[in-house]
C-alpha positions as CSV (number, residue, x, y, z in Angstrom):
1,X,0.0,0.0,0.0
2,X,1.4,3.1,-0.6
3,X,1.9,5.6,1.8
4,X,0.4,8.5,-0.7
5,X,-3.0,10.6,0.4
6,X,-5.7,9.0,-1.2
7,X,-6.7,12.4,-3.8
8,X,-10.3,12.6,-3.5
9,X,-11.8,9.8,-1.7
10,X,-11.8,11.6,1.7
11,X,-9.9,8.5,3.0
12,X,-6.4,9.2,4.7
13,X,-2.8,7.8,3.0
14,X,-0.4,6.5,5.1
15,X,-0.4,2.3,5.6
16,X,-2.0,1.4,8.7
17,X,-0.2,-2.2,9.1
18,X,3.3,-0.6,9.0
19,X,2.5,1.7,11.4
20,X,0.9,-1.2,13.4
21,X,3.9,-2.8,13.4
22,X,6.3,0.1,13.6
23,X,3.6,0.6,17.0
24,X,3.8,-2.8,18.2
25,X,7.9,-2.7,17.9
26,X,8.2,0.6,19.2
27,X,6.0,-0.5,22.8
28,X,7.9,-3.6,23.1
29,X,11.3,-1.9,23.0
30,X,9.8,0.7,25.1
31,X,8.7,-1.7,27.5
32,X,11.9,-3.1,28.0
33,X,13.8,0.2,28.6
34,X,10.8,0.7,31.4
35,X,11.0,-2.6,33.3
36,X,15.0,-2.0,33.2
37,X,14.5,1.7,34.1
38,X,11.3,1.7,36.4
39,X,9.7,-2.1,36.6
40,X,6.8,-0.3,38.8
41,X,5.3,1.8,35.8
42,X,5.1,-0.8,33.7
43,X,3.5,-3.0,36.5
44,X,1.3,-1.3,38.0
45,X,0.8,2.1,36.5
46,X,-0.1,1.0,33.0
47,X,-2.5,-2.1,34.4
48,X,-4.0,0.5,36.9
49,X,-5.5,2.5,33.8
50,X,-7.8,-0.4,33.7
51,X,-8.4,-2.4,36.9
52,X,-5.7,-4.3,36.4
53,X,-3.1,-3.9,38.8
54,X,-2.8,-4.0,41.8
55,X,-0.9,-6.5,42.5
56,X,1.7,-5.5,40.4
57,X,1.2,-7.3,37.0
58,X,4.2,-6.9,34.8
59,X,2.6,-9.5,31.9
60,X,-0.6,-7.1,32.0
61,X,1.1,-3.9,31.8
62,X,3.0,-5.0,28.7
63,X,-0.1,-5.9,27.0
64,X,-1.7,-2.8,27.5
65,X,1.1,-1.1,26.4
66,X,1.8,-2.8,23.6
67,X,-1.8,-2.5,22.5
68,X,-1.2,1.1,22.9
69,X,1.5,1.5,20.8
70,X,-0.1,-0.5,18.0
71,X,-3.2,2.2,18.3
72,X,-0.6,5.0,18.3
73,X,1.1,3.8,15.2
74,X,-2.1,3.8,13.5
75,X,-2.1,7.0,14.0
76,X,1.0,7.9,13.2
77,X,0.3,6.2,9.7
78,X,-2.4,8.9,9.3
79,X,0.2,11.6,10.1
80,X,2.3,10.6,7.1
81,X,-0.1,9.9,5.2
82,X,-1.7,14.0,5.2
83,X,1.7,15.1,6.6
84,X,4.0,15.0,2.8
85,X,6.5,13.8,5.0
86,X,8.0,10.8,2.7
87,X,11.7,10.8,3.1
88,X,12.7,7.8,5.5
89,X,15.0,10.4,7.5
90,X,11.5,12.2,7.7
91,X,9.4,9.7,8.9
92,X,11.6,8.6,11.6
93,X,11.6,12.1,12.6
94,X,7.7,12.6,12.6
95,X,7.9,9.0,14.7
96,X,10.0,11.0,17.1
97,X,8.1,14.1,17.4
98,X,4.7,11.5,17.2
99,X,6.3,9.8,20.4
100,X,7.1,13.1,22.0
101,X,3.5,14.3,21.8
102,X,2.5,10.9,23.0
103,X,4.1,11.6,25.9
104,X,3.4,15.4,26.7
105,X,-0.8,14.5,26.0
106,X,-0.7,10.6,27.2
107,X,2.1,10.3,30.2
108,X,2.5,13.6,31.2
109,X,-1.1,15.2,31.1
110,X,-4.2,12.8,30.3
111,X,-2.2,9.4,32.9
112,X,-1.6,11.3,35.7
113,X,-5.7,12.3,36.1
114,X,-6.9,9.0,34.7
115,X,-4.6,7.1,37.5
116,X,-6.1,9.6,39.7
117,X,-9.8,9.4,38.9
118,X,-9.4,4.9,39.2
119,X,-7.7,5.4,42.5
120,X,-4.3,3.7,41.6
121,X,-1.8,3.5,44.0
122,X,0.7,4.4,41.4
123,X,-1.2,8.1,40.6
124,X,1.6,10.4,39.9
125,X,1.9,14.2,40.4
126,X,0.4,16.2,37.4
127,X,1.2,17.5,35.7
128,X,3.9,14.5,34.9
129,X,6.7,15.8,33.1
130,X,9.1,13.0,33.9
131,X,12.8,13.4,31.9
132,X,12.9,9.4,32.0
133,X,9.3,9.1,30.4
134,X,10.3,11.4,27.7
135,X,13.5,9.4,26.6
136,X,11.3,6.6,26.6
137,X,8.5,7.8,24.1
138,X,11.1,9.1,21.7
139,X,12.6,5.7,21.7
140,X,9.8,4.8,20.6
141,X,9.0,7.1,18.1
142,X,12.3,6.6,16.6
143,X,11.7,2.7,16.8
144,X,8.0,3.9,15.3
145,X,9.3,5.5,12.4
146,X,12.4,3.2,11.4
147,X,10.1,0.0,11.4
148,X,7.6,2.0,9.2
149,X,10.4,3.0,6.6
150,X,11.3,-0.8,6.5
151,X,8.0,-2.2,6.0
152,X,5.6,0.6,4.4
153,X,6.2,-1.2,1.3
154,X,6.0,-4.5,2.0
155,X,3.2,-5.0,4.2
C-alpha cells in the first residue's frame, strides 16, 4: 500500500499495518527500557489505567502497552499519510516528534488524572513531566518510524 494521500476519496494515506507494526515494535522496546529503568510503571501504572493492577502485574502492563502502541502507530500512519513527509530520514523524525507528543498529552497530562480518577496506587503528580518518560517515548518514536520505513512497502 502506498503511503500517498488517497486524492479525493476523503480517506487518509499512510499504511496502517506498518504503522501497526512500527507501533507494536516501538512498545515492546519501550517496554523493556521501562522494566530496566522503572519495573513499577510498567506493572502497576499502565494495568492501573484499567483495573488491572494492583498487585503488580508486569505481563498485563506489557499488553496494554503494547496495544497502545499499535493504536498509536495507526495514527501515526495517518500523520504521514496527510503530513507529505516521505523521506525515510522524515518519517523517523515525525515518529519522534509523534512519540514526544505521545508523551506530553498521554504520560504527562491525560495518565496522571486517569490514575487519579481509578484510585491507583501508582497516581503520579500532574502535571507528569518526567525526563525518564520522555527518553522513553522518543525511543519509541524513533523505533516507530524506522520499522515503518522498513515495512511501508512491504506489508
Amino acid at each position: 500500500m502506498s503511503p500517498q494521500t488517497v486524492a479525493g476519496t476523503g480517506k487518509l494515506g499512510g499504511n496502517w499495518r506498518a504503522g501497526t507494526l512500527g507501533g507494536i515494535a516501538g512498545g515492546l522496546v519501550m517496554g523493556a527500557l521501562v522494566v530496566a529503568m522503572n519495573a513499577p510503571t510498567l506493572a502497576v501504572a499502565i494495568p492501573s489505567l484499567y483495573g488491572l493492577a494492583p498487585p503488580p502485574t508486569l505481563g498485563l502492563g506489557m499488553i496494554v502497552h503494547v496495544s497502545h502502541g499499535a493504536v498509536l502507530g495507526v495514527v501515526f500512519a495517518a500523520l504521514v499519510g496527510v503530513s507529505g513527509v516521505r523521506t525515510p530520514t522524515e518519517q523517523v523524525g515525525l515518529g519522534i516528534a509523534w512519540g514526544v507528543a505521545a508523551w506530553v498529552g498521554f504520560a504527562a497530562l491525560l495518565m496522571p488524572l486517569w490514575l487519579r480518577a481509578v484510585g491507583s496506587p501508582a497516581s503520579p503528580p500532574f502535571p507528569n513531566f518526567a525526563p525518564p518518560s520522555l527518553l522513553w517515548h522518543a525511543v519509541y518514536g524513533a523505533v516507530l518510524g524506522a520499522v515503518y520505513v522498513a515495512t511501508e512497502e512491504a506489508v
